[in-house]
MDTraj code that builds the backbone (N, CA, C; nanometers):
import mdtraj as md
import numpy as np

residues = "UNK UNK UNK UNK UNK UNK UNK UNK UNK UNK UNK UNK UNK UNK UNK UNK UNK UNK UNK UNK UNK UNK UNK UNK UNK UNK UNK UNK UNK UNK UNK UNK UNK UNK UNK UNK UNK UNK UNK UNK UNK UNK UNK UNK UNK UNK UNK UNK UNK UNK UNK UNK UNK UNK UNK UNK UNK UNK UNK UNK UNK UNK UNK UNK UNK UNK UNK UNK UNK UNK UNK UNK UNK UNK UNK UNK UNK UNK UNK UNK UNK UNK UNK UNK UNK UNK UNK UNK UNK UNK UNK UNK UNK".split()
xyz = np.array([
    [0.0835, -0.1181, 0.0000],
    [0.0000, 0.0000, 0.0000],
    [0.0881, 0.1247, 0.0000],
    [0.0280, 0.2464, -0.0634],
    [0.1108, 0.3714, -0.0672],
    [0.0373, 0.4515, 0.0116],
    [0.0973, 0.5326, 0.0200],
    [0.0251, 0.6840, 0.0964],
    [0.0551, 0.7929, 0.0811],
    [0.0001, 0.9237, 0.0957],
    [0.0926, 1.0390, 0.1273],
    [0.0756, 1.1224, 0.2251],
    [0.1396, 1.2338, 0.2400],
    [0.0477, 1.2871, 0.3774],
    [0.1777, 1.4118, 0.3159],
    [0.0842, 1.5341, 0.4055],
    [0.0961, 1.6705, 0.3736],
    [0.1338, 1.7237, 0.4873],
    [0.2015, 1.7679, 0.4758],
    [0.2479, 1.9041, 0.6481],
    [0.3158, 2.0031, 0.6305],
    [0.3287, 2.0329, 0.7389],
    [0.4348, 2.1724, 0.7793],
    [0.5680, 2.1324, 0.8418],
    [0.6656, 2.1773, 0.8079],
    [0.7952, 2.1091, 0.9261],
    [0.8227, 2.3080, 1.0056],
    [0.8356, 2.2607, 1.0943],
    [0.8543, 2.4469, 1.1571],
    [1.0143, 2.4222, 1.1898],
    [1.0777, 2.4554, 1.1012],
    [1.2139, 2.4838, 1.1201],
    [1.2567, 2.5627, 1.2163],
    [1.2553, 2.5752, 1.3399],
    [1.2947, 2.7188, 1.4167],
    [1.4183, 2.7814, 1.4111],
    [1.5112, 2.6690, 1.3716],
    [1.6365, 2.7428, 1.3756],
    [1.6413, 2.8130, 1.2678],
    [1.6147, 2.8098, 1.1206],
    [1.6306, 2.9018, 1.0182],
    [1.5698, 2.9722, 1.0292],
    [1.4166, 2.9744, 1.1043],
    [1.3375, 3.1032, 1.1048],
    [1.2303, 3.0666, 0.9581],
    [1.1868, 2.9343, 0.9733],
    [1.1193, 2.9154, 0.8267],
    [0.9982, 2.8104, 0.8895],
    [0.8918, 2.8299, 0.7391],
    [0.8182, 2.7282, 0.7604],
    [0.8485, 2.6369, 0.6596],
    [0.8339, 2.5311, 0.6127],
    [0.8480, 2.3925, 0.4889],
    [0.7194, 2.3105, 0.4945],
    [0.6530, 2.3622, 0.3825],
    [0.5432, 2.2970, 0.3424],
    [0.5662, 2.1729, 0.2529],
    [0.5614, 2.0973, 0.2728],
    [0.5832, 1.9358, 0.1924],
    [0.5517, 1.8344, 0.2025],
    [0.5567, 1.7433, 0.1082],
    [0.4590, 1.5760, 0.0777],
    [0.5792, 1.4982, 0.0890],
    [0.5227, 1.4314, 0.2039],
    [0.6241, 1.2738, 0.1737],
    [0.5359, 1.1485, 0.1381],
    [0.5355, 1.0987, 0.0331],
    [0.5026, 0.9707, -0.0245],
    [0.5479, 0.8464, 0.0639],
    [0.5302, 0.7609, 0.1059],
    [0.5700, 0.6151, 0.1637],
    [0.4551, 0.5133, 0.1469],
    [0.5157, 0.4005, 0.1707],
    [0.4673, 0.2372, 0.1675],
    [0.5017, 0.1847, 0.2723],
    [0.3595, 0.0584, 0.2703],
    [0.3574, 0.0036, 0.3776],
    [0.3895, -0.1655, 0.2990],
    [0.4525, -0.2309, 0.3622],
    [0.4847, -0.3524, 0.3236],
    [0.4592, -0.4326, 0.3943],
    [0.4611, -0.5456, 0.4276],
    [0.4201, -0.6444, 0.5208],
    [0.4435, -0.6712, 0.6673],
    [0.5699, -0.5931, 0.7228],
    [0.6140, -0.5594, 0.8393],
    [0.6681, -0.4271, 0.8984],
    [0.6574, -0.3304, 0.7383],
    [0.7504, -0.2152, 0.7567],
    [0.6768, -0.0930, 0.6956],
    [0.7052, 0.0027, 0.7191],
    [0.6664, 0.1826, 0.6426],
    [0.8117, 0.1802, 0.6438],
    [0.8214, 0.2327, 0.5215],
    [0.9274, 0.3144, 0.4577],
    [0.8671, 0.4968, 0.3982],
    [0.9435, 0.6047, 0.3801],
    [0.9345, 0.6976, 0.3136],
    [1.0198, 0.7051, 0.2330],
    [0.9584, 0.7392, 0.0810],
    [0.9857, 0.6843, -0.0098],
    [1.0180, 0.8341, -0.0797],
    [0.9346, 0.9276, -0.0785],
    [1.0327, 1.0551, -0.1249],
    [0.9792, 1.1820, -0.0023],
    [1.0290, 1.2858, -0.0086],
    [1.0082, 1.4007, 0.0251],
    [1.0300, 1.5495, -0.0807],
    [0.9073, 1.5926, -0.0532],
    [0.9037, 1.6582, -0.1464],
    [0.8287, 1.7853, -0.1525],
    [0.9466, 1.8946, -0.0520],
    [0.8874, 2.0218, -0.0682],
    [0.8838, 2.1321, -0.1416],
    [0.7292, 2.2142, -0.1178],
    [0.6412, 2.2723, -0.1782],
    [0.6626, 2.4012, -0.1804],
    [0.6815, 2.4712, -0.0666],
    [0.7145, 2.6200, -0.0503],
    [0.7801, 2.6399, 0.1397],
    [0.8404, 2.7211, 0.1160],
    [0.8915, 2.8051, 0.2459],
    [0.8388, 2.9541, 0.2898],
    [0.8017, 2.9005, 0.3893],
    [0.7769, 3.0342, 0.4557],
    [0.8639, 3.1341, 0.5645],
    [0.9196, 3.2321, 0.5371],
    [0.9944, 3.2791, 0.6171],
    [0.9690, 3.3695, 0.7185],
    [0.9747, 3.3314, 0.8308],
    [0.9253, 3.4118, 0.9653],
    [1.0651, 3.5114, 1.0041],
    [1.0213, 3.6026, 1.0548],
    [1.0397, 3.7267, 1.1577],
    [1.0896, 3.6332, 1.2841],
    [1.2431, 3.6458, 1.2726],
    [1.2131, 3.6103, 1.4323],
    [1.2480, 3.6455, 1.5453],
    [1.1499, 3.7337, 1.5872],
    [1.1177, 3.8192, 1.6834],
    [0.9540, 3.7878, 1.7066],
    [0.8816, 3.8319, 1.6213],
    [0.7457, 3.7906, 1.5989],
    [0.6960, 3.6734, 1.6071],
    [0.7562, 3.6047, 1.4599],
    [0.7516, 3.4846, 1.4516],
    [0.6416, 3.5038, 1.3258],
    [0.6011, 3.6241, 1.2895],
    [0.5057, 3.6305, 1.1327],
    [0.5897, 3.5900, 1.0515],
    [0.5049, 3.5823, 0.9444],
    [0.5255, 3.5112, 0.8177],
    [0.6181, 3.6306, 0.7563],
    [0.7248, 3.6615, 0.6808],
    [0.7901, 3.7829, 0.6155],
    [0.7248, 3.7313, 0.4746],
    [0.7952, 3.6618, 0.4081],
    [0.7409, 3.5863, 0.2843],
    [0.7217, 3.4660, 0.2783],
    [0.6473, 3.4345, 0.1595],
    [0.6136, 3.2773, 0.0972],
    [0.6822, 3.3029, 0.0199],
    [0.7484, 3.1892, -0.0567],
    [0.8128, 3.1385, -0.1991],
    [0.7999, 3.0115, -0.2248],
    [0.7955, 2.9470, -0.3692],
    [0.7408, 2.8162, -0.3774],
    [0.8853, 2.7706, -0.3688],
    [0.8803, 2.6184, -0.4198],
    [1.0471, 2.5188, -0.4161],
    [1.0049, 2.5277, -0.5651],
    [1.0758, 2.5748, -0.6771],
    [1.0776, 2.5258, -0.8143],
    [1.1688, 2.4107, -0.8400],
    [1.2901, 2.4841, -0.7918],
    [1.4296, 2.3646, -0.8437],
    [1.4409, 2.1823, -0.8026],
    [1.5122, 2.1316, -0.8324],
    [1.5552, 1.9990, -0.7848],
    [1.6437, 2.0481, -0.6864],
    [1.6921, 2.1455, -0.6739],
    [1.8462, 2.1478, -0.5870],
    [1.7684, 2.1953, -0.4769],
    [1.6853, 2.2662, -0.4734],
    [1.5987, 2.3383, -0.3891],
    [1.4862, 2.2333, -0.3001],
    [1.4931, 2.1653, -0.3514],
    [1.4163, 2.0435, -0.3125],
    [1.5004, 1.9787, -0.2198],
    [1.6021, 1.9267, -0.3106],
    [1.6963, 1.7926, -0.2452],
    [1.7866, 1.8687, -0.1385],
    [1.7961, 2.0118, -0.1182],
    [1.9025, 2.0915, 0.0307],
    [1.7671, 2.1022, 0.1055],
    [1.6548, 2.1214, 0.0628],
    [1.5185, 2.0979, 0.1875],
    [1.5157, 1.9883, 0.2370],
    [1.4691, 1.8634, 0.1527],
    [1.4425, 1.7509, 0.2059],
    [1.5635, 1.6900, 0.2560],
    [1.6669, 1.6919, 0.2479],
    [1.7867, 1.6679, 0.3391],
    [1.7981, 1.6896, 0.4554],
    [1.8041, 1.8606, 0.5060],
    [1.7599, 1.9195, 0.6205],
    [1.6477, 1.8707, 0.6760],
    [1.5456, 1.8278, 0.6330],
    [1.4360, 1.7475, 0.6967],
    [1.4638, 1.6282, 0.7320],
    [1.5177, 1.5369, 0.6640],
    [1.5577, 1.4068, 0.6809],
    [1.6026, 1.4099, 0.8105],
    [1.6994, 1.5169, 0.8146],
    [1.8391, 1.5176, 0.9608],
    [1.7416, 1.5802, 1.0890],
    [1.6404, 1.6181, 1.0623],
    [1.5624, 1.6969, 1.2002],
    [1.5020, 1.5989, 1.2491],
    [1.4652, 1.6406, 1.3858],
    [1.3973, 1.5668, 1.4614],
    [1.2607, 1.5060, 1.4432],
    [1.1836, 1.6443, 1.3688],
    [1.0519, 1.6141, 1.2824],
    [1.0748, 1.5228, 1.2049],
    [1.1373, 1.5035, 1.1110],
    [1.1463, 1.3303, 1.0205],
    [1.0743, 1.1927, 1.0978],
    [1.1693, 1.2364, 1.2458],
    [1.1562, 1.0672, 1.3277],
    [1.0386, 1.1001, 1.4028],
    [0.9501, 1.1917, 1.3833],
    [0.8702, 1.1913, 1.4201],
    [0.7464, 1.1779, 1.3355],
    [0.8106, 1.2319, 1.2214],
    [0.6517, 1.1545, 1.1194],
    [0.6871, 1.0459, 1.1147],
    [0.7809, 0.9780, 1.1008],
    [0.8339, 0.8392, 1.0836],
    [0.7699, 0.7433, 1.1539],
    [0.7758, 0.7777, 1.3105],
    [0.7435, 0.7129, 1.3958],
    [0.5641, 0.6841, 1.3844],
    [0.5272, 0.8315, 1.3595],
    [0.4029, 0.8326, 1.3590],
    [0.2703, 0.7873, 1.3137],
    [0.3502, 0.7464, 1.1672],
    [0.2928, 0.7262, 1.0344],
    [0.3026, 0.6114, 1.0856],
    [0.4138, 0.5280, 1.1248],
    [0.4118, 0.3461, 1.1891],
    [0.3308, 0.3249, 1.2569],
    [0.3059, 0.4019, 1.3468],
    [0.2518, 0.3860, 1.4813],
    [0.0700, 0.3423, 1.4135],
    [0.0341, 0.4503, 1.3057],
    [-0.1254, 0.4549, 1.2490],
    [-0.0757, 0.3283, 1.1829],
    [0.0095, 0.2383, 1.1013],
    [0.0022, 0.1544, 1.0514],
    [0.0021, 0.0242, 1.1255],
    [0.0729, 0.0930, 1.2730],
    [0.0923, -0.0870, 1.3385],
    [0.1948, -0.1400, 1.3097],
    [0.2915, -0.0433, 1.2773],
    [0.4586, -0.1273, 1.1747],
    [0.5662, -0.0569, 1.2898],
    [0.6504, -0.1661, 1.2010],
    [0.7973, -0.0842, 1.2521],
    [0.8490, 0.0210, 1.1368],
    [0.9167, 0.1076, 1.1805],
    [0.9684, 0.2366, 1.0749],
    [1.0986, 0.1773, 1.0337],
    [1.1482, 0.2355, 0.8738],
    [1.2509, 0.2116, 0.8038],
    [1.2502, 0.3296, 0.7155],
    [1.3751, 0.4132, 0.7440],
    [1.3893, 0.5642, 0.6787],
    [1.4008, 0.5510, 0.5313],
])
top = md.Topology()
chain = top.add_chain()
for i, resn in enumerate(residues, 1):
    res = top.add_residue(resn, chain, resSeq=i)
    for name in ("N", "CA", "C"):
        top.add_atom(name, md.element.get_by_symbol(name[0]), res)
traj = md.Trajectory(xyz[None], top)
């Protein structure tokens, strides 16, 4: 089975938001995520914490230095975990 699911990652240390889809499968004992693939950034004030601008992700390079940085955050192992947890599986990155 496939899936996808949509979110926000709140970057605090850059001062950004990351809107993006990660695609994954469920296999007979396991969830895997299978791509990541963000959409736009939002850049906060941080002091405030408002939004300064939106911009979309056009590039591949722009993609693959996002979803990297996501991979390595804490949020990853937490959709990771999470997404298992609704499946009843063990996680595999």
């Amino acid at each position: 089975m496939m899936g996808t699911v949509q979110m926000t990652w709140e970057d605090e240390e850059n001062n950004r938001q990351v809107a993006l889809t990660a695609e994954y499968s469920v296999a007979s004992d396991s969830l895997t995520i299978r791509s990541i693939t963000p959409t736009q950034v939002s850049f906060l004030c941080p002091t405030s914490g408002d939004v300064l601008r939106t911009v979309r992700v056009w590039t591949d390079k722009g993609r693959e230095l996002l979803a990297r940085a996501f991979r390595g955050s804490d949020q990853f192992d937490v959709l990771l975990t999470e997404l298992a947890e609704q499946a009843g599986l063990t996680a595999q990155a």
